[in-house]
C-alpha positions as CSV (number, residue, x, y, z in Angstrom):
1,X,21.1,113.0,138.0
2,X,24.8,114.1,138.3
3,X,27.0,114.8,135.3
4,X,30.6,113.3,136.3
5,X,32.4,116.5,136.5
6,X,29.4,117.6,139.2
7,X,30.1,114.5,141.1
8,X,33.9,114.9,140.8
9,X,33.2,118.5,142.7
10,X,31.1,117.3,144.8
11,X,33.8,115.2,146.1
12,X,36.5,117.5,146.2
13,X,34.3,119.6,148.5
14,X,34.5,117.0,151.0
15,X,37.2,115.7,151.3
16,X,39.7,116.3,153.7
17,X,42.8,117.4,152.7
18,X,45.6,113.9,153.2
19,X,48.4,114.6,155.3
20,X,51.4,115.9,153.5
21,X,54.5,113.9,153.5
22,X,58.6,114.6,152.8
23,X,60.0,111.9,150.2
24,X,63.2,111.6,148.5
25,X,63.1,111.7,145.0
26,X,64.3,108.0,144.8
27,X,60.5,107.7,146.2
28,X,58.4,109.8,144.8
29,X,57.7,108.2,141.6
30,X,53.6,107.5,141.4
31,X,53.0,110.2,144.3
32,X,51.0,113.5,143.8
33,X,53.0,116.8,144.2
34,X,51.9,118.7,146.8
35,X,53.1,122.2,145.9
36,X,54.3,123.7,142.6
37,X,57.7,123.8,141.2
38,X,59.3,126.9,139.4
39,X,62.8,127.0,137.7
40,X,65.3,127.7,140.1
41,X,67.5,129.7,137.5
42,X,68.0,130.1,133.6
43,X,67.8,126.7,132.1
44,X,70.3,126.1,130.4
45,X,72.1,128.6,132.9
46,X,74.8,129.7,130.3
47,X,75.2,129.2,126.6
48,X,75.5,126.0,126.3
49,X,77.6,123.4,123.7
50,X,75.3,121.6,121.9
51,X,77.8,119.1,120.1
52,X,81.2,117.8,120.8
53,X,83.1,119.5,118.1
54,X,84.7,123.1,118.0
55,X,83.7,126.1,119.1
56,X,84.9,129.2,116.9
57,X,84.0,133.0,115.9
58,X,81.8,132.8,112.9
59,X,82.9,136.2,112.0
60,X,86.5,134.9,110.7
61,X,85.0,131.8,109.1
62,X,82.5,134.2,106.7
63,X,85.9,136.3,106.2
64,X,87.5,133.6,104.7
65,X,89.3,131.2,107.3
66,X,88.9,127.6,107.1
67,X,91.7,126.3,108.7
68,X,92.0,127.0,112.1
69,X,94.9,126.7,115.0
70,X,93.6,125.0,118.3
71,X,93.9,126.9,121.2
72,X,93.0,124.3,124.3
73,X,90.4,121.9,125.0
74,X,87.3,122.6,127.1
75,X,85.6,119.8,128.4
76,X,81.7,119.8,130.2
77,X,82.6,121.3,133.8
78,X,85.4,123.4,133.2
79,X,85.7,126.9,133.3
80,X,85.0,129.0,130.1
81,X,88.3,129.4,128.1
82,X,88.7,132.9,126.2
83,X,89.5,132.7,122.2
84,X,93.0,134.1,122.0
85,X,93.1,135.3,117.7
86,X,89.9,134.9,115.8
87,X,91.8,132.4,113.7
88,X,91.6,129.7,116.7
89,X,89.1,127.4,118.0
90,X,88.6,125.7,121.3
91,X,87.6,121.9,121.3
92,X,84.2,121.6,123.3
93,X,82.4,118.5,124.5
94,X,78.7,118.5,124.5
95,X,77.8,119.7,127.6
96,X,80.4,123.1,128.0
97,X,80.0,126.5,128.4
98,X,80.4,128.4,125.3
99,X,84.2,129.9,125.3
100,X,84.2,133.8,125.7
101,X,85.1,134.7,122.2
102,X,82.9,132.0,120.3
103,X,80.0,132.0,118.8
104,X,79.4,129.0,116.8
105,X,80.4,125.3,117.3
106,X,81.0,122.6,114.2
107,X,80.7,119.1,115.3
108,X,83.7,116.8,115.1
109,X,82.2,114.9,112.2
110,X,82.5,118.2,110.1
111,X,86.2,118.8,110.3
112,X,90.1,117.3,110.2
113,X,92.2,117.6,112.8
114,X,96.1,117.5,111.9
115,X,99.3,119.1,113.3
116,X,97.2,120.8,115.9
117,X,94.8,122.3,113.5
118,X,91.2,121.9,112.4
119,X,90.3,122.1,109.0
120,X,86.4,123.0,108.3
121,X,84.9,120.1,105.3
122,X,84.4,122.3,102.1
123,X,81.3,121.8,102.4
124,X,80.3,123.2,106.1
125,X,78.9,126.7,106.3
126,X,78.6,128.6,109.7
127,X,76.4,130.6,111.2
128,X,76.1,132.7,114.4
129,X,75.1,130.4,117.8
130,X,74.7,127.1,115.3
131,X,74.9,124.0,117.5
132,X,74.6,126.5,120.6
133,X,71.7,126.0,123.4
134,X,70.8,129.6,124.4
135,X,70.8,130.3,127.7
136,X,67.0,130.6,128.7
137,X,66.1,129.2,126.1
138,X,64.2,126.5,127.8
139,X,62.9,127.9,131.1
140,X,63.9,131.6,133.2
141,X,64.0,131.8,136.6
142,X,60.7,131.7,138.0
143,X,59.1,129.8,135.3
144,X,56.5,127.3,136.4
145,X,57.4,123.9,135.9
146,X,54.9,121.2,137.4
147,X,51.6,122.5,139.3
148,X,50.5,121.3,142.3
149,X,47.9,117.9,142.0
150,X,50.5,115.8,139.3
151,X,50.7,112.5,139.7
152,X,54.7,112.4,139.7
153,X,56.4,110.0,137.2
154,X,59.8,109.9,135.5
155,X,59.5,113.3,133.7
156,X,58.2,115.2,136.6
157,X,60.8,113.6,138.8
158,X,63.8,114.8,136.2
159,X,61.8,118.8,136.2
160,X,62.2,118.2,140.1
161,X,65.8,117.3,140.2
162,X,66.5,119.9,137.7
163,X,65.0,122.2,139.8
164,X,66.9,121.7,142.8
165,X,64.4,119.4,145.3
166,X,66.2,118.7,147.9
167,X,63.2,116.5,150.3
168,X,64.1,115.4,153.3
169,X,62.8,112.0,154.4
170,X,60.6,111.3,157.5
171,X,57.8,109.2,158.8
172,X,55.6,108.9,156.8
173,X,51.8,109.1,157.6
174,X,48.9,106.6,156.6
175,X,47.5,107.4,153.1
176,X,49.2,110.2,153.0
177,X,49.8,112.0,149.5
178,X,53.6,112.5,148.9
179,X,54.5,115.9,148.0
180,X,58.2,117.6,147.0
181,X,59.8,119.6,150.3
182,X,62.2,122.3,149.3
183,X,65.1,123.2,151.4
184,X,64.1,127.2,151.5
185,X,62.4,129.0,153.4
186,X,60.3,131.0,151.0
187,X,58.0,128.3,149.8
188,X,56.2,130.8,147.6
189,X,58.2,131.8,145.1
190,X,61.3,130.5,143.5
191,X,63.3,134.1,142.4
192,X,66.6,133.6,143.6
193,X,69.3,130.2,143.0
194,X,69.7,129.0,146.5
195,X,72.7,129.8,148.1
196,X,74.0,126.3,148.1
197,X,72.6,125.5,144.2
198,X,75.3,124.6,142.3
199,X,78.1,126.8,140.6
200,X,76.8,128.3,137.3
201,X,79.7,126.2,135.2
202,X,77.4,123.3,137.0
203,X,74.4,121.4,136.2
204,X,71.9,119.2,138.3
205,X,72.0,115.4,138.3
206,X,69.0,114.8,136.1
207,X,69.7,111.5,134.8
208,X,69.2,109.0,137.8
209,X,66.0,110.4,139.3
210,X,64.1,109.5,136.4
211,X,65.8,106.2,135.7
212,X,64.5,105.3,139.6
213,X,61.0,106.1,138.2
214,X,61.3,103.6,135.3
215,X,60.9,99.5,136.1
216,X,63.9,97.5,135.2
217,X,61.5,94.4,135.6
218,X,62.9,92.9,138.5
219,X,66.3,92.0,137.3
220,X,69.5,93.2,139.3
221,X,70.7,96.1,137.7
222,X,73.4,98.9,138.6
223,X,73.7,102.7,137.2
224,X,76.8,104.9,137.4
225,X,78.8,107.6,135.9
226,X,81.1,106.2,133.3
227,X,83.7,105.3,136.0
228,X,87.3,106.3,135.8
229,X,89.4,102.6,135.8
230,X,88.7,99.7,134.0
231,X,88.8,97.6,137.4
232,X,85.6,98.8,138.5
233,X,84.1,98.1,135.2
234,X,84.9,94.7,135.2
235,X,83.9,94.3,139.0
236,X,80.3,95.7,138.1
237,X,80.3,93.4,135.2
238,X,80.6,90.3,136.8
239,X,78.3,90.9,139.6
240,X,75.3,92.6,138.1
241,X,73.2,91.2,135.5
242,X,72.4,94.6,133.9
243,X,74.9,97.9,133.7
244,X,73.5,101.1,132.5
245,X,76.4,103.9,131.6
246,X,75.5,107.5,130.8
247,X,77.7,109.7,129.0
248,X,80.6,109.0,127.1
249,X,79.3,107.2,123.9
250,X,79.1,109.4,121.0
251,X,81.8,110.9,118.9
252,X,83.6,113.5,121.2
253,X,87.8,113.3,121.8
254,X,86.4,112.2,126.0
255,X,83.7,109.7,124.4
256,X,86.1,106.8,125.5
257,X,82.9,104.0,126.8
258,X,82.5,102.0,123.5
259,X,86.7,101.8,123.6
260,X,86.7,100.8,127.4
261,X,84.2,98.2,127.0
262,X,85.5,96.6,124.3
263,X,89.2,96.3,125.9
264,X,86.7,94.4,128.5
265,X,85.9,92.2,125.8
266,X,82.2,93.0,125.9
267,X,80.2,92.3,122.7
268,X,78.8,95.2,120.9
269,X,75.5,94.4,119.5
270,X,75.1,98.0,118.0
271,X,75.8,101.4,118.4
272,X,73.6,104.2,117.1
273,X,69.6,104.1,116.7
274,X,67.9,106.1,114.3
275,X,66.1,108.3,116.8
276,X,67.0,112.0,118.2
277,X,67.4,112.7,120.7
278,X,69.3,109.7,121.7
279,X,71.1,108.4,118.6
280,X,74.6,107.4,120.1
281,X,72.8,104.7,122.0
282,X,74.9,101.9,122.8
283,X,74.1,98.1,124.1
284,X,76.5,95.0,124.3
285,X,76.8,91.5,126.2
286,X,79.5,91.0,128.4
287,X,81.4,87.1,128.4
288,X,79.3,86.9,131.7
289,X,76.2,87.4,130.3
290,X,75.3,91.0,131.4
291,X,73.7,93.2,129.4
292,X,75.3,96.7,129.4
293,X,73.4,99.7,128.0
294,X,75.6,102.9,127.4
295,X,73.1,106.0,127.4
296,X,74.0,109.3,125.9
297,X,74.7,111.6,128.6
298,X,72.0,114.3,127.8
299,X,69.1,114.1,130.7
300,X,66.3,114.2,128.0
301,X,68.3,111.6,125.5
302,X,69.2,109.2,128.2
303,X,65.3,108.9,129.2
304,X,64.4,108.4,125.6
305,X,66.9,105.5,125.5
306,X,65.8,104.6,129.1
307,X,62.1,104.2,128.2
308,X,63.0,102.6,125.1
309,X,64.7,99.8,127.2
């Protein structure tokens, strides 16, 4: 008689191979990849702020300086400032390239702003890259990400996005096993950023292919970008029953969600959970019953939240 894994290769023998198929991501969730996917560059592509706070050289803080003059303000997406005088600081959002000059951030709760200045707490000591993601540090170019044969859910779908899967839809055949198309011609390797990848100062949308992958149990829901006027807000909150925010809800000087929906008048039920990632977690009622969810803005703490929900 046949052991299980002897009939499971007898089967696999054959069988003929499905047809493959082209899916957007939006799709793909519960399909199995067809073809590997590899980093398509450094990940995170440059050093990377790990905390809203301010970025500094360590250097002049182990010789003595603790209160520091602030140069600018570098928000996620902006080009990299350069420190000007070891004795300044840039303030960073979570989410920014490292300033040219810095090598250490110390979050916001960790200092006093006043007159233009930051002042480090007695107590805070720094060191060299603290509260820095490396870049590379998580995947290099090339790496392999998700072999061939996965059954796709949310995490493999964020990998993909990440990665730069571009599929294009089309008819799709009977039975047929979804699979991941790439916009490139070499199929076999993943070396190079494609030309139209975005700009290194950029990152990939990783937050809303993975939320498509997770069931919001049949209720009416809407996600977006924390959007810029309070108008819009309001519109969504009155004609969804669920809103789900991403970004803009822990402690940073740009962290303006909590504020905006309260000025809305929507209920906050509590803001924080004891978990990390994902501890700036925030969730309200509005007056017309909608629930809001406000997600932290990193891809892997928004899922937490997300599958939490």
């Amino acid at each position: 008689m046949l052991t299980p894994a002897q009939a499971d290769e007898l089967i696999a023998q054959h069988l003929q191979c499905l047809p493959i198929e082209s899916l957007p991501l939006a799709q793909c969730a519960g399909a199995v990849l067809r073809e590997n996917i590899y980093a398509e560059r450094d990940q995170p592509p440059f050093d990377r702020v790990a905390m809203d706070g301010i970025a500094l050289d360590s250097t002049a803080v182990s010789e003595g300086a603790r209160r520091l003059h602030i140069q600018a303000t570098q928000a996620a997406g902006d080009p990299p400032l350069s420190l000007g005088t070891p004795t300044s600081c840039i303030e960073v959002m979570t989410g920014a390239m490292m300033p040219a000059g810095c090598d250490s951030v110390v979050p916001v709760e960790q200092i006093a702003i006043l007159e233009g200045e930051a002042e480090l707490a007695a107590d805070v000591t720094v060191e060299p890259w603290q509260n820095v993601h490396r870049r590379g540090t998580d995947t290099r170019q090339g790496t392999l990400l998700v072999s061939n044969g996965v059954r796709l859910r949310a995490p493999e779908i964020a990998i993909a996005a990440s990665a730069g899967m571009a599929p294009n839809p089309r008819e799709q055949p009977a039975d047929a096993r979804g699979y991941l198309n790439r916009q490139r011609a070499d199929r076999a390797r993943r070396t190079d950023p494609p030309a139209s990848g975005p700009a290194i100062k950029r990152v990939r949308h990783r937050r809303r292919p993975p939320a498509t992958g997770l069931s919001t149990r049949g209720r009416r829901s809407h996600r977006r970008r924390c959007p810029g006027a309070q108008a819009k807000t309001q519109f969504h909150l009155e004609t969804h029953d669920v809103l789900v925010l991403s970004g803009g809800v822990s402690m940073g000087k740009l962290d303006l969600v909590p504020k905006v929906l309260d000025e809305l008048g929507v209920h906050t039920v509590f803001h924080k959970v004891a978990q990390r990632p994902g501890k700036p977690m925030w969730f309200g009622v509005a007056s017309s019953g909608a629930a809001v969810f406000a997600l932290p803005g990193n891809p892997v703490s928004s899922f937490v939240c997300l599958a939490g929900m």
